[in-house]
N, C-alpha and C positions, 0 to 999 in steps of 0.2 A: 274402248278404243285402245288403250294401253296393251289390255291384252293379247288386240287382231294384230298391233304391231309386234308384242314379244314371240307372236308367234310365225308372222313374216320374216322376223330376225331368222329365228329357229330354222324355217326350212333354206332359205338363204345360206345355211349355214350348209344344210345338208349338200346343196347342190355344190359348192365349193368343196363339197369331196369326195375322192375317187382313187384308184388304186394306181398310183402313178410311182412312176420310177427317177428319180432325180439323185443328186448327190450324195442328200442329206434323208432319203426317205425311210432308207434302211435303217441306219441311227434312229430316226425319230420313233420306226415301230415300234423299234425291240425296248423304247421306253414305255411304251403303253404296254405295262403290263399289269392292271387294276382287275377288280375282283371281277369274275361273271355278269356279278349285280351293275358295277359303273358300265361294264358294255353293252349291256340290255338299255341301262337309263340312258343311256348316250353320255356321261359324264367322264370322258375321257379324251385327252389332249389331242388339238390338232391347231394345223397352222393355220392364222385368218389373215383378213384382206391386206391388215399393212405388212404383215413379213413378206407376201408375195411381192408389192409395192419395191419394196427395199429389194427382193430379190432383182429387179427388175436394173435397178442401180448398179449394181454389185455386178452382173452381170454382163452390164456394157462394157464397165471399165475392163473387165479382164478379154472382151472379144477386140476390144482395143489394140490390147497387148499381142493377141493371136486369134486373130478373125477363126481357123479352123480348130478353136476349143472345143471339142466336139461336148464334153460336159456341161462346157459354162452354156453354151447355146441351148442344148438338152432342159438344163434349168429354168432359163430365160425361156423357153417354147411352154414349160409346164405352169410357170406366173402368167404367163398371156391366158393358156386354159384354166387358168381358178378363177380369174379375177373377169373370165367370161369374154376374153377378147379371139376369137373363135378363129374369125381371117389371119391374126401377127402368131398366134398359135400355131396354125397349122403352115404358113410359111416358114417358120424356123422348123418344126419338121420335116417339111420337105426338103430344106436345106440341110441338115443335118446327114439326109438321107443322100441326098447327092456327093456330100465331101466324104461321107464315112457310107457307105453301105454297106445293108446287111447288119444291123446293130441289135441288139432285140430289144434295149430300152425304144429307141426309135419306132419299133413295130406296136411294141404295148402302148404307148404316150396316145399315138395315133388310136389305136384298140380304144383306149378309155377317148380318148376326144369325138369319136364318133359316136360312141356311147350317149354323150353329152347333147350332144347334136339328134338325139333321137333315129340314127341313123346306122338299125342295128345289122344289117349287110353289112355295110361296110365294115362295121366294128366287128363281127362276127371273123370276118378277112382278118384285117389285122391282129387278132390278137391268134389266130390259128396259126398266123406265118411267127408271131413273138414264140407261140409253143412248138412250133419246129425249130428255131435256134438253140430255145434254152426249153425244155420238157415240163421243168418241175415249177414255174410263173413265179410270179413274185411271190417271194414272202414266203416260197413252199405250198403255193396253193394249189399246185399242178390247174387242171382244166377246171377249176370252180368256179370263175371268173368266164371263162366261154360257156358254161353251163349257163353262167347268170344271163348273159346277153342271148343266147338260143333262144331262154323260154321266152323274154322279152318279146320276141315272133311266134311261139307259138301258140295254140286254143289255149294257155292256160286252165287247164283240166286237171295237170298235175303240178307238183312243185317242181323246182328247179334241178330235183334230181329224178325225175321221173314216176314218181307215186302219186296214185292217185289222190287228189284231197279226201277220197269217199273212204280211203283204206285208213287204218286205227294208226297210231301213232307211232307204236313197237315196228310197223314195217319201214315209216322213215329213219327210225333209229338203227336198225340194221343194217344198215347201207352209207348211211350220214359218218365222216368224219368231223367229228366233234369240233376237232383243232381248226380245220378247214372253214367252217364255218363260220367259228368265231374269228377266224383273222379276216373271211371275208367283210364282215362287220366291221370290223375293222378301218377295213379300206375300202368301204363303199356304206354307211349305216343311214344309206334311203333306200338300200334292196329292201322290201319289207318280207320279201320270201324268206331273205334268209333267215330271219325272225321269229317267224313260223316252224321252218323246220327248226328251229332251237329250242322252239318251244316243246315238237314233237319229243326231242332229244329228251328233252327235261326231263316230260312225264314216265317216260319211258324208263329214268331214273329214280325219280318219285321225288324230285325238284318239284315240288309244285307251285311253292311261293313265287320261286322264279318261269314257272313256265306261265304261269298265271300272266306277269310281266314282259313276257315276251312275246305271248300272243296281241296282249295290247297293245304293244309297238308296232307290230304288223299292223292291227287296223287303223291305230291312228294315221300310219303313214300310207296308204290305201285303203279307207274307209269299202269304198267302192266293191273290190274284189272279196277283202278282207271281214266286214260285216259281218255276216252268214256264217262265213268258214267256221270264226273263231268262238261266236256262240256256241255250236254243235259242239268244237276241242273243250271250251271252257268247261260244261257240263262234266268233262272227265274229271276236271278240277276239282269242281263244285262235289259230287261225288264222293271224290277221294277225301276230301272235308267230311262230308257226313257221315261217312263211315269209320275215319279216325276221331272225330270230336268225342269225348263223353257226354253222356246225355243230357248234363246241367249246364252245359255250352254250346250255342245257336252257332253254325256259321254266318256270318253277315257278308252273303257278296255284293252288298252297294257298298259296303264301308272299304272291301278288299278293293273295289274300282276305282273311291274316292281317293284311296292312298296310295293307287298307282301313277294318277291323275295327276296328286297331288309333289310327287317322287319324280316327277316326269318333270313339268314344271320346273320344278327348285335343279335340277339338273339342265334343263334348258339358262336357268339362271348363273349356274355354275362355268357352263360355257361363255357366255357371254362375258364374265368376267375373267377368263381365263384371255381371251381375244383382247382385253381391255388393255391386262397387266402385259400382256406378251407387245402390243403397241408403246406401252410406257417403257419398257424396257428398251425397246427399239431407239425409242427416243432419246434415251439418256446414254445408249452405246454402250451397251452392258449385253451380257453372253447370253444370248436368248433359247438356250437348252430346257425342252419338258424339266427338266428336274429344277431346272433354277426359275422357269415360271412357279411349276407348285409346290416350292418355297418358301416364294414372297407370297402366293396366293394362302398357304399355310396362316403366316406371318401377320397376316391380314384377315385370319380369321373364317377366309372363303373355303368352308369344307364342305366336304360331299354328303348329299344326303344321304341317310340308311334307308334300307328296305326295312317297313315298319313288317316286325313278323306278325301282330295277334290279327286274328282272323277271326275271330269272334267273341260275341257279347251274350252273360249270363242269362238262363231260358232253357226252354224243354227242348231240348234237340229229338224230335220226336222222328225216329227214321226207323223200317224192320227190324234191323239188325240190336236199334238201341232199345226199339220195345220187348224185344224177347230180355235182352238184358235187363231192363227196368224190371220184367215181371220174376225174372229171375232173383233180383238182389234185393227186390221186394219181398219175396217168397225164403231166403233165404235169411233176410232181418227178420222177418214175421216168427220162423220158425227157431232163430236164434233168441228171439225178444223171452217165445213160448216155454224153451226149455230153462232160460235164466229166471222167467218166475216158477217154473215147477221148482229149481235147484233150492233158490232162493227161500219158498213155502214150506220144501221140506227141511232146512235148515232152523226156519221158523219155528216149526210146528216140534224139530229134536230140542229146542232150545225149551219151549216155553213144558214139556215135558219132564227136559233135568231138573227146572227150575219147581216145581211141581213136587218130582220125587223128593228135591231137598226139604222143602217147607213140610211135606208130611215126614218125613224123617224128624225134624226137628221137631214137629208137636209130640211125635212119639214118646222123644228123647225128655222133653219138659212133661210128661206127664210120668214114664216110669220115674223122674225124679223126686 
């Protein structure tokens, strides 16, 4: 039961985020800047239910001050969208839109909140009119974000940039912007496509630890779609193990899944405490910056898991490639073993010879005496 709930928390958490444009969003990005490995695990900062809460505070008092804050409202419309209040959300944008038109945060906020709503026309609209304003989207992700919501309607046959699932991994890398990607994750890490292609990315690098981890992500968060796919990709994995292991070393892919599994988890665990410490800070009215949460999270001990690298446990890695080896370095001790006792025998046989001539020398010596 503990765990159907940590795992409730967890997507909860996912749905709470999305690629949204508010005051403070650009600061908070350009702080997540953690390794590959924390963006794959999901173990990197975002804002939960009570910062939005307090924004909501914060908010009134200064539309108080100047009902046409186009900002403060902006913000206030984007805490109605996380904390799932969909109708006070999309009123403040429309509002918004009437005193200021033509804004482009306003067209994206709207882009993601339809998004949210499953309501991917509409979101498709909006975020195409945010990329007429400003080209290059949030964050510099130009159209990756309109890619995301496209495929959302379409067969689902290819990824989010257009390749087919059936095509090898080298063709999504060729195309894929790496950067792109990861910031989408970023700002949206329940797309599980894009996960997918990161994983393509990976292999394609010969990341495999990591793409191993990233195809996982994908199925876990779409089992459904994801299953299938990522058995076929894993294989490339799987693979690339048996053919780099030495032969006195098994890859073990249950143990590689148990420890992704296992990696996943203690990062879902990491999150939650990050949410915790970021409410207690609230509380006690202290500077609630990514940096000065994992800080105190530091300070307390809450650190991120690592990606365990060993990949496999002692045993005959018995694969082509490693039995022509075997028979090779067999054949090569054998014939190394062969010529050390010839060496060795005729060293033996010069020895026990000198020894020989001496002793007859010496009886010689004692009888002409």
């Amino acid at each position: 039961m503990f765990i159907l709930i940590c795992i409730l928390r967890f997507f909860l958490f996912l749905l709470l985020l999305s690629c949204v444009n508010t005051s403070y969003s650009t600061q908070d990005e350009k702080q997540i800047d953690g390794a590959l490995a924390d963006i794959i695990l999901g173990q990197f900062p975002h804002r939960g239910e009570a910062f939005y809460k307090s924004e909501l505070d914060r908010t009134e008092e200064l539309l108080k001050i100047n009902f046409k804050d186009f900002e403060a409202r902006n913000d206030r419309a984007v805490a109605y969208l996380k904390l799932k209040e969909w109708d006070r959300a999309q009123k403040e944008f429309a509002l918004n839109e009437k005193l200021h038109p033509g804004k482009y945060e306003t067209a994206a906020n709207l882009g993601v909140l339809y998004k949210k709503l499953r309501s991917f026309e509409l979101a498709e609209k909006y975020i195409k009119r945010s990329l007429e304003i400003k080209p290059e989207g949030h964050m510099g992700l130009g159209d990756y974000y309109l890619k995301m919501i496209q495929w959302q309607i379409s067969d689902k046959t290819s990824n989010f940039l257009g390749i087919s699932y059936k095509d090898y991994p080298y063709k999504t890398a060729s195309i894929a912007k790496k950067d792109y990607v990861v910031t989408l994750i970023k700002n949206d890490r329940s797309f599980a496509d894009a996960y997918y292609v990161l994983g393509d990315i990976l292999v394609n690098e010969s990341q495999h630890a990591l793409a191993f981890r990233a195809y996982k992500r994908a199925e876990s968060l779409n089992p459904q779609v994801y299953g299938t796919l990522v058995r076929y990709r894993l294989q490339n994995v799987f693979e690339f193990y048996d053919y780099l292991l030495p032969f006195w070393i098994v890859f073990d892919s249950e143990k590689m899944s148990l420890d992704s599994q296992y990696e996943f988890k203690q990062a879902e665990v990491w999150l939650q405490s990050f949410e915790r410490i970021e409410e207690e800070l609230l509380k006690a009215g202290k500077i609630i910056s990514f940096e000065n949460i994992i800080r105190e999270m530091e300070a307390r001990s809450f650190l991120k898991v690592q990606i365990n690298g060993s990949v496999g446990t002692l045993g005959l890695n018995v694969t082509p490639q490693n039995t022509i080896l075997m028979i090779f370095s067999c054949t090569v001790a054998l014939f190394t073993f062969c010529i050390f006792k010839v060496y060795k025998g005729t060293r033996q046989m010069k020895a026990m010879r000198l020894r020989l001539e001496a002793q007859k020398r010496a009886i010689l010596q004692e009888f002409n005496a």
